[in-house]
N, CA, C and O of each residue as an XYZ file, in Angstrom:
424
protein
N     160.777    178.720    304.433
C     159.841    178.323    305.464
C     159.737    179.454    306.463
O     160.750    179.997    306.903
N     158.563    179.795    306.809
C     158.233    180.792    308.160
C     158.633    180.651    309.633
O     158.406    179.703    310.385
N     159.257    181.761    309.875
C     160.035    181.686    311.237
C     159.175    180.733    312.192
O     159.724    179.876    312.884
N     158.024    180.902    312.186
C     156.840    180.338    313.094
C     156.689    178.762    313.031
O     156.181    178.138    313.962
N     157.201    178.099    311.775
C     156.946    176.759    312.153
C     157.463    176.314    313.550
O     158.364    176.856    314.190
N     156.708    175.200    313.917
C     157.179    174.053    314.764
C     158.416    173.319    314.765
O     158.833    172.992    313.654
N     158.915    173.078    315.507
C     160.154    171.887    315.978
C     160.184    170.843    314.647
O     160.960    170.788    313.693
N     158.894    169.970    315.036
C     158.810    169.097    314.338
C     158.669    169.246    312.898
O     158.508    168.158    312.344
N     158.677    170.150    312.196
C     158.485    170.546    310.796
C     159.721    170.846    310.115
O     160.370    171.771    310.604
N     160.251    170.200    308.969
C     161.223    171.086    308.451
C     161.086    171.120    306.606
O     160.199    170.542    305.979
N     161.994    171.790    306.113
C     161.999    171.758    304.506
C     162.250    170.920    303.663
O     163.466    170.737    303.722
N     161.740    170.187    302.773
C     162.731    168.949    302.192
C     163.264    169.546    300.707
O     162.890    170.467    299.981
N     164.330    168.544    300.641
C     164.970    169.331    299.627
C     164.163    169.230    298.122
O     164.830    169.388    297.099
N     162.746    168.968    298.041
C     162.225    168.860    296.774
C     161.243    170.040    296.879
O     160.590    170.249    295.857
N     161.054    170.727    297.772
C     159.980    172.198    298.182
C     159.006    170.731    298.429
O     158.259    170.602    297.459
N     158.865    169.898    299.187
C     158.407    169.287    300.157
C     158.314    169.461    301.604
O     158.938    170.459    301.963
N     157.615    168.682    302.779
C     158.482    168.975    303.802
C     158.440    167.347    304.612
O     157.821    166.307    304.387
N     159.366    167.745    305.562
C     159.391    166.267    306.284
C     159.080    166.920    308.015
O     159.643    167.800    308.667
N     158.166    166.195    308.248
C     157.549    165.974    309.966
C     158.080    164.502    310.904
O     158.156    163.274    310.878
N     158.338    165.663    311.659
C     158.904    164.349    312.751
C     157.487    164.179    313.246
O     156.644    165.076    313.208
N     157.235    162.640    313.837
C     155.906    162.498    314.461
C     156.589    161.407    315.731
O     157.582    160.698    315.572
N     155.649    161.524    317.151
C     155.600    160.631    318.077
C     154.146    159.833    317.955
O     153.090    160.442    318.120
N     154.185    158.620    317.695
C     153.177    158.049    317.592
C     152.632    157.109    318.964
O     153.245    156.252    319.601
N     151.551    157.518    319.097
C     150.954    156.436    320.526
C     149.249    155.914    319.578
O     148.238    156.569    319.328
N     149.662    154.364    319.264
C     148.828    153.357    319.154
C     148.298    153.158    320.209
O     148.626    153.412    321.368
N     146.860    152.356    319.449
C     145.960    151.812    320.386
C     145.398    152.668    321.019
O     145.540    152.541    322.235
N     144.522    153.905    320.539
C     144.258    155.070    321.443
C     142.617    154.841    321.382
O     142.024    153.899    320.856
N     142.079    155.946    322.055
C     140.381    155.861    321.632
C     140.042    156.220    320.480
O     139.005    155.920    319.887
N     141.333    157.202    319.946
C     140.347    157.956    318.782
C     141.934    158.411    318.192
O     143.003    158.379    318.802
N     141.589    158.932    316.474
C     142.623    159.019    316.256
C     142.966    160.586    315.976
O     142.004    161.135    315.438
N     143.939    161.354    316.165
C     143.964    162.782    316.481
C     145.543    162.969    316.430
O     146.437    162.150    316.643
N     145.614    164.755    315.963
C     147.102    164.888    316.476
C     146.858    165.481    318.143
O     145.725    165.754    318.540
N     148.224    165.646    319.121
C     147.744    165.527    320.267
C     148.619    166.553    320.864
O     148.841    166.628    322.073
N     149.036    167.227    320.096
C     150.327    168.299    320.959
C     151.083    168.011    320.400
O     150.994    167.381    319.347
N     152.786    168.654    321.321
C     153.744    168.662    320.242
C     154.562    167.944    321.625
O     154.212    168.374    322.724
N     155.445    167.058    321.590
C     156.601    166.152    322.201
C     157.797    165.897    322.094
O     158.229    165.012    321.356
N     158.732    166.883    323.059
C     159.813    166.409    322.423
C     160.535    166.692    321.347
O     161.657    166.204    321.219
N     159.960    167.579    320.354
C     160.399    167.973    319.254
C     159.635    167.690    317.738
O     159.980    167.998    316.597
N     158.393    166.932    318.288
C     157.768    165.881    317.579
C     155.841    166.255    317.951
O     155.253    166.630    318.966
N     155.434    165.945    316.683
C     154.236    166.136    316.823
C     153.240    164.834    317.193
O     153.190    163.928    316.361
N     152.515    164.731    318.314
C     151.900    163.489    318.889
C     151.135    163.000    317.764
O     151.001    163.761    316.806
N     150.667    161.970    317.731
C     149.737    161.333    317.370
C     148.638    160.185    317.794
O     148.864    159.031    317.431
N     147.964    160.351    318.228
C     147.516    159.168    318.629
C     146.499    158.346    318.054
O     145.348    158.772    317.960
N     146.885    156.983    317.584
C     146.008    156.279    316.544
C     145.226    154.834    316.780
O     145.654    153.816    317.324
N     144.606    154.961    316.494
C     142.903    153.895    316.987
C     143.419    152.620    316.381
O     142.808    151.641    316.810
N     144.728    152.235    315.175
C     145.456    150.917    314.700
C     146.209    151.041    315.936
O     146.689    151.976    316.577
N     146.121    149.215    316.102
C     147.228    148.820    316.853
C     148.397    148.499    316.067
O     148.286    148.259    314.864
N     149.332    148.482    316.568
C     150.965    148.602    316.367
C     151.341    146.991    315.963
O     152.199    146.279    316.485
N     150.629    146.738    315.122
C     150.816    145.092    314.406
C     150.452    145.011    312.935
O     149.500    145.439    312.283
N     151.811    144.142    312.567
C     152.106    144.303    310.890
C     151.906    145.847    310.045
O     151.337    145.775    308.956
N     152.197    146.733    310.353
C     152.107    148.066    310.029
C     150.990    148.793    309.896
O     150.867    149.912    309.397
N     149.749    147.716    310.628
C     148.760    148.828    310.763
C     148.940    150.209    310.675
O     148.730    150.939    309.706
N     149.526    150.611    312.256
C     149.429    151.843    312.830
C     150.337    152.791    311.687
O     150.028    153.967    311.496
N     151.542    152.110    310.921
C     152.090    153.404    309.891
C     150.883    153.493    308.596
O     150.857    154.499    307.887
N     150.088    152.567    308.414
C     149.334    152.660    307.576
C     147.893    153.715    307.800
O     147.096    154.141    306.964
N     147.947    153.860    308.923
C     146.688    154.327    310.054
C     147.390    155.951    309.362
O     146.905    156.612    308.444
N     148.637    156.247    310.158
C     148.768    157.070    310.391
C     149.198    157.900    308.727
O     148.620    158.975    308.571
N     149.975    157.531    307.760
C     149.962    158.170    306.114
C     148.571    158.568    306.094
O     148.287    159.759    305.965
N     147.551    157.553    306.226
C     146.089    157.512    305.511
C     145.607    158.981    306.285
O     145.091    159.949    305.725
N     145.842    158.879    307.326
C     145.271    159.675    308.339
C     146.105    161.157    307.926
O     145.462    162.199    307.797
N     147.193    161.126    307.790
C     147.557    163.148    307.455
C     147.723    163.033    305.698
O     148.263    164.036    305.232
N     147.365    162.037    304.730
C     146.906    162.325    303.385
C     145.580    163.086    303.351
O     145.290    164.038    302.627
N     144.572    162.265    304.600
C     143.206    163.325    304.509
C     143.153    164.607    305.091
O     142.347    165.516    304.892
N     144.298    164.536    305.967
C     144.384    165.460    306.867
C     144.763    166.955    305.693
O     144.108    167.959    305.416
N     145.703    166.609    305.389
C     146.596    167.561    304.233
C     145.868    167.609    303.183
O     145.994    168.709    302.644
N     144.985    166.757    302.504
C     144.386    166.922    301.387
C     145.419    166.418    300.209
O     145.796    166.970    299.175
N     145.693    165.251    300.745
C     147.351    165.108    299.820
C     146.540    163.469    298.891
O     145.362    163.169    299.085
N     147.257    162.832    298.166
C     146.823    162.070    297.827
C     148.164    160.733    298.455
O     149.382    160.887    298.541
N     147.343    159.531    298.786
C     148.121    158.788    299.834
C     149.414    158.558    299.644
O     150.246    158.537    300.551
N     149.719    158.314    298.071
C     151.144    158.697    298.333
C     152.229    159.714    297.871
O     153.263    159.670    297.205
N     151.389    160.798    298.647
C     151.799    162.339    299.087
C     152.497    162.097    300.474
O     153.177    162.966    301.020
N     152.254    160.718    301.054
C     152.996    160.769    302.139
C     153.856    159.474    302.504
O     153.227    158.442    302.741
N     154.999    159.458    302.554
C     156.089    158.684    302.751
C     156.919    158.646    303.631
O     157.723    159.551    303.855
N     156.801    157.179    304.488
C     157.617    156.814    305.561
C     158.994    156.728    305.292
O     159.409    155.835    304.554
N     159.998    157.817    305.968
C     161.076    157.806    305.428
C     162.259    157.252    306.632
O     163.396    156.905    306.314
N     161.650    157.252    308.290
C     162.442    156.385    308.741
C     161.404    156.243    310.343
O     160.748    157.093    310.945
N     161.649    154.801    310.610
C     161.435    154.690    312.113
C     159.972    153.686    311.864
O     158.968    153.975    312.514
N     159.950    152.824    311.150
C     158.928    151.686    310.433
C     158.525    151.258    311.733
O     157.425    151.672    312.099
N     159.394    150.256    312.800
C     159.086    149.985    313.601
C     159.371    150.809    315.211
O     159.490    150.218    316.284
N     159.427    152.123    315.022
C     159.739    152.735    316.551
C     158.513    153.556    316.517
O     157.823    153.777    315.523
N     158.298    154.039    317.883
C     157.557    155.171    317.900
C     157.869    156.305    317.525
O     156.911    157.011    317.842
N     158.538    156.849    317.098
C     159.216    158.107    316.324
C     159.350    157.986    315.109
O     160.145    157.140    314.698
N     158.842    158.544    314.474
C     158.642    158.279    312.607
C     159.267    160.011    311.800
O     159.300    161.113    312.349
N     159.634    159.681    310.538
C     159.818    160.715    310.189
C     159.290    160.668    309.137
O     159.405    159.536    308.668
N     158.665    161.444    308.396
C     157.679    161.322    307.283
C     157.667    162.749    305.735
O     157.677    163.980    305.713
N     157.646    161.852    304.873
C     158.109    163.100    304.050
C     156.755    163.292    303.157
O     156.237    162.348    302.559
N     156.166    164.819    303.135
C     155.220    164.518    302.455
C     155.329    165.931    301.428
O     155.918    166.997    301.612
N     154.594    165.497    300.414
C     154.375    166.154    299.415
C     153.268    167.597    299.611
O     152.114    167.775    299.220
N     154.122    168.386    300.314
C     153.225    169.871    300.441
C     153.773    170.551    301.153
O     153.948    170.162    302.308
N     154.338    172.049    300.661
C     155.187    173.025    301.099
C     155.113    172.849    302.656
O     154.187    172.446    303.361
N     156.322    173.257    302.957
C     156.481    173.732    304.551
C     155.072    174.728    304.865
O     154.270    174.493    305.768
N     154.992    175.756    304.006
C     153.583    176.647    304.575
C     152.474    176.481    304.784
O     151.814    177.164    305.569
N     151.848    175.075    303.795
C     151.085    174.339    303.834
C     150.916    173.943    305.181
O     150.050    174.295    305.982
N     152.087    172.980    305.351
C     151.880    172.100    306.820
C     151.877    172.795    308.060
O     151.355    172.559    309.149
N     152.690    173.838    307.559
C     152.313    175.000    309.288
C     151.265    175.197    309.631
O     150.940    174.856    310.768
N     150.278    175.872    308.696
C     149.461    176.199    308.987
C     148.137    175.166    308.963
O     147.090    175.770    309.194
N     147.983    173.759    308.735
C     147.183    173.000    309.478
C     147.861    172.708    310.533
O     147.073    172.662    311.477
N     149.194    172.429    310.951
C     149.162    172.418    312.136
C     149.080    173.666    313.403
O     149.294    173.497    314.603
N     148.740    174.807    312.772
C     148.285    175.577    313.963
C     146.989    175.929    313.894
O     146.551    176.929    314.464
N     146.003    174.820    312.914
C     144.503    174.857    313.477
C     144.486    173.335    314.059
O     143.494    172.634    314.257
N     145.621    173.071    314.241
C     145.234    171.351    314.990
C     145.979    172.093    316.371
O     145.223    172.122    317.342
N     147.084    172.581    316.555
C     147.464    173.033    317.610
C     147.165    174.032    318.123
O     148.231    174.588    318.384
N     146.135    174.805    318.536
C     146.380    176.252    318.811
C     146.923    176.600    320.090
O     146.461    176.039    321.085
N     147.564    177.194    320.170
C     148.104    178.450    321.245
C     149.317    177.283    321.692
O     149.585    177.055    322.872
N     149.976    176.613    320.560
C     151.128    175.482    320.880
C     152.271    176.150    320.019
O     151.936    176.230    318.837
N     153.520    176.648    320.284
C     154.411    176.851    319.311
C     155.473    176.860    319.714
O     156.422    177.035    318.949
């Protein structure tokens, strides 16, 4: 993985990677939003009932990534705002959409 990734990004042990995410439901619109904490924001237009919002949010970085939906897997934090998520596409991959979703954030 490139010195340059983010906090929230790391390697998984399958040449996958896993993203920490902070999630804020119930928003206007759904978007990533900066980086928090160690964690990449999210903010999503599902409200936070019966798993909408984790469902909101896979659907939402499968299109994002170009991954197929389950390219992305909730691997802990079902019911918290802090999720950790393992998805199917190199660490280099994910850096670099997240520094056309983040720019001048690192």
């Amino acid at each position: 993985m490139s010195a340059a990734a983010p906090p929230c990004l790391s390697a998984g042990p399958d040449g996958g990677s896993r993203l920490q995410v902070a999630v804020v439901p119930g928003a206007k619109r759904t978007g990533a939003d900066g980086l928090h904490d160690g964690c990449l924001r999210v903010r999503l237009t599902a409200p936070p009932v019966d798993g909408k919002a984790n469902d909101a949010l896979m659907a939402w970085l499968a299109a994002e990534l170009h991954l197929p939906r389950r390219g992305v897997r909730l691997e802990r934090g079902a019911s918290a705002r802090r999720k950790l998520l393992a998805l199917d596409a190199p660490p280099e991959q994910v850096t670099a959409w997240l520094a056309r979703q983040l720019p001048g954030q690192e």
